[in-house]
N, C-alpha and C positions, 0 to 999 in steps of 0.2 A: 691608369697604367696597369692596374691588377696587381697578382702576387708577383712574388719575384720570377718565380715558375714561365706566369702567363709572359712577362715581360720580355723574359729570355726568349719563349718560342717566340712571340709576336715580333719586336725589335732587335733584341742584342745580338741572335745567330741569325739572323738574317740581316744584316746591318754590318758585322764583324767578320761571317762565314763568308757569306756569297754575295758582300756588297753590292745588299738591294736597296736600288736609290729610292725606291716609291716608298720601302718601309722607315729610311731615313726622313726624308720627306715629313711621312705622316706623324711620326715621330718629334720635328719638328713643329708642325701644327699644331701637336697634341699640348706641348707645352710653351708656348710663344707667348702667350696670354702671362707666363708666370718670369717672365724674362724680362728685365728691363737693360737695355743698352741705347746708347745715343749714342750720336756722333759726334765732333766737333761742328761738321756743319749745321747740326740741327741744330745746335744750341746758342752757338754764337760764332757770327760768322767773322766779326773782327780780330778773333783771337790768331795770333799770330804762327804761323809754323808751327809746332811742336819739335822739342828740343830735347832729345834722350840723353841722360849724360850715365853710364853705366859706371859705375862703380864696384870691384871686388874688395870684400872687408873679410880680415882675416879675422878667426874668432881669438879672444885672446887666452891666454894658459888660461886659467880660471873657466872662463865659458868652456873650453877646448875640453876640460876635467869633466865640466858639469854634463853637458852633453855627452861625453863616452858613458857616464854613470847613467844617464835617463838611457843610451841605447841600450845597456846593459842589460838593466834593466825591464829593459821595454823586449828584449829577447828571451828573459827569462819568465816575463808574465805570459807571455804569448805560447810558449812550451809547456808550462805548467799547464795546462787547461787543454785537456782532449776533448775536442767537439767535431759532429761530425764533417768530413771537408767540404769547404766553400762557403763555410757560416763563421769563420773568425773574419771575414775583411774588414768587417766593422769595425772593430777591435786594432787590427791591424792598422787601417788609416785613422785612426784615434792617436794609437800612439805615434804613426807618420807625423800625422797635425803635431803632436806634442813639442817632437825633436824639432819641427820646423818655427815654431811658434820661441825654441831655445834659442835660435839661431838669430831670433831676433830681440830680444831680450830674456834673460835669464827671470825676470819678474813676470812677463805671462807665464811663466810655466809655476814658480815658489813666490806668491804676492810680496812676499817679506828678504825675498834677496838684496844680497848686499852688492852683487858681482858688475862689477864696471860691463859696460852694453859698447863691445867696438863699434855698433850700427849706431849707437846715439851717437858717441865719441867723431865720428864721422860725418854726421848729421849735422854736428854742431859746426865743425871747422868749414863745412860745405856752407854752411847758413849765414855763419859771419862774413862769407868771399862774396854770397850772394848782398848781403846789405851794405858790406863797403860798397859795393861796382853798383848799388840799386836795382838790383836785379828783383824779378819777382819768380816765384816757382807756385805749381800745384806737386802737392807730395799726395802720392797714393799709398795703401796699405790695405793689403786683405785681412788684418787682424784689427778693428774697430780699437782695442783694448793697448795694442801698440801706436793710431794714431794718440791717446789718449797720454804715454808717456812725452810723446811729439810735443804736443800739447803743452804739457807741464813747461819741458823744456821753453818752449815759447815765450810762454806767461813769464818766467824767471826772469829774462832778455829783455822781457819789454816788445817785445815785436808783433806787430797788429795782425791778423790772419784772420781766416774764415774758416769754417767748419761746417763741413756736409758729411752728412754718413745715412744708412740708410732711415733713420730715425727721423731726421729733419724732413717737417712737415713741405706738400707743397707748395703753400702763400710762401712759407721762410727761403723755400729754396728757388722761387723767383726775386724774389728780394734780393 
């Protein structure tokens, strides 16, 4: 893909400016090889509908604290540090990822918190409605480290599950 320089003129302004589809395209091309997505139908075709069920979780005082203090914070590391413009975004969606990762439990972000997780706390009440009724679910997470609270939660319950992430080998994840 090049430097960032090269990338910009080859893809990003022509792709974002003048919505050119040939450079989207090859763009495309260029990294598809490093993509992995499937479908439902490619994988298994007996699986039944898919079933969204959207929940909003409100964060609770404690999380609601911790979080205004990592923004704060994450406003004030970001001011401190004059660099030249366009080379903080790194930085920038680090600390984005940070808050976001708070929102989900207070523990990805200080290993050692103490702070009750609304998203667990709703996790759980959602998981015991699902095992009275026999319900099954797939739970997804973009944070590997947040299925891994899931997890714990699980084992404690007693309740049987399967575990995919991108680690698991491919005999294990035909199995």
């Amino acid at each position: 893909l090049g430097s960032q320089e090269q990338f910009n003129g080859r893809f990003a302004l022509p792709i974002e400016k003048y919505e050119n589809r040939d450079a989207g395209r090859h763009l495309k091309q260029l990294i598809q090889p490093f993509m992995l997505r499937r479908r439902k139908e490619d994988v298994l075709s007996e699986l039944p509908p898919r079933t969204d069920v959207v929940l909003h979780v409100e964060l609770g005082e404690g999380e609601r604290a911790f979080y205004e203090a990592l923004r704060l914070r994450a406003i004030q590391q970001l001011g401190d540090v004059k660099s030249a413009p366009g080379k903080d975004h790194v930085r920038i969606l680090a600390e984005i990822m940070r808050l976001r990762r708070a929102c989900c439990n207070a523990r990805l972000v200080e290993s050692g918190s103490r702070l009750p997780s609304a998203k667990l706390e709703v996790f759980e009440a959602l998981l015991d409605e699902l095992l009275e009724n026999r319900h099954q679910a797939l739970v997804f997470s973009q944070f590997v480290d947040h299925l891994a609270l899931l997890r714990d939660l699980l084992e404690r319950k007693g309740v049987a599950y399967q575990y995919l992430d991108g680690s698991t080998t491919a005999p294990a994840r035909k199995k």
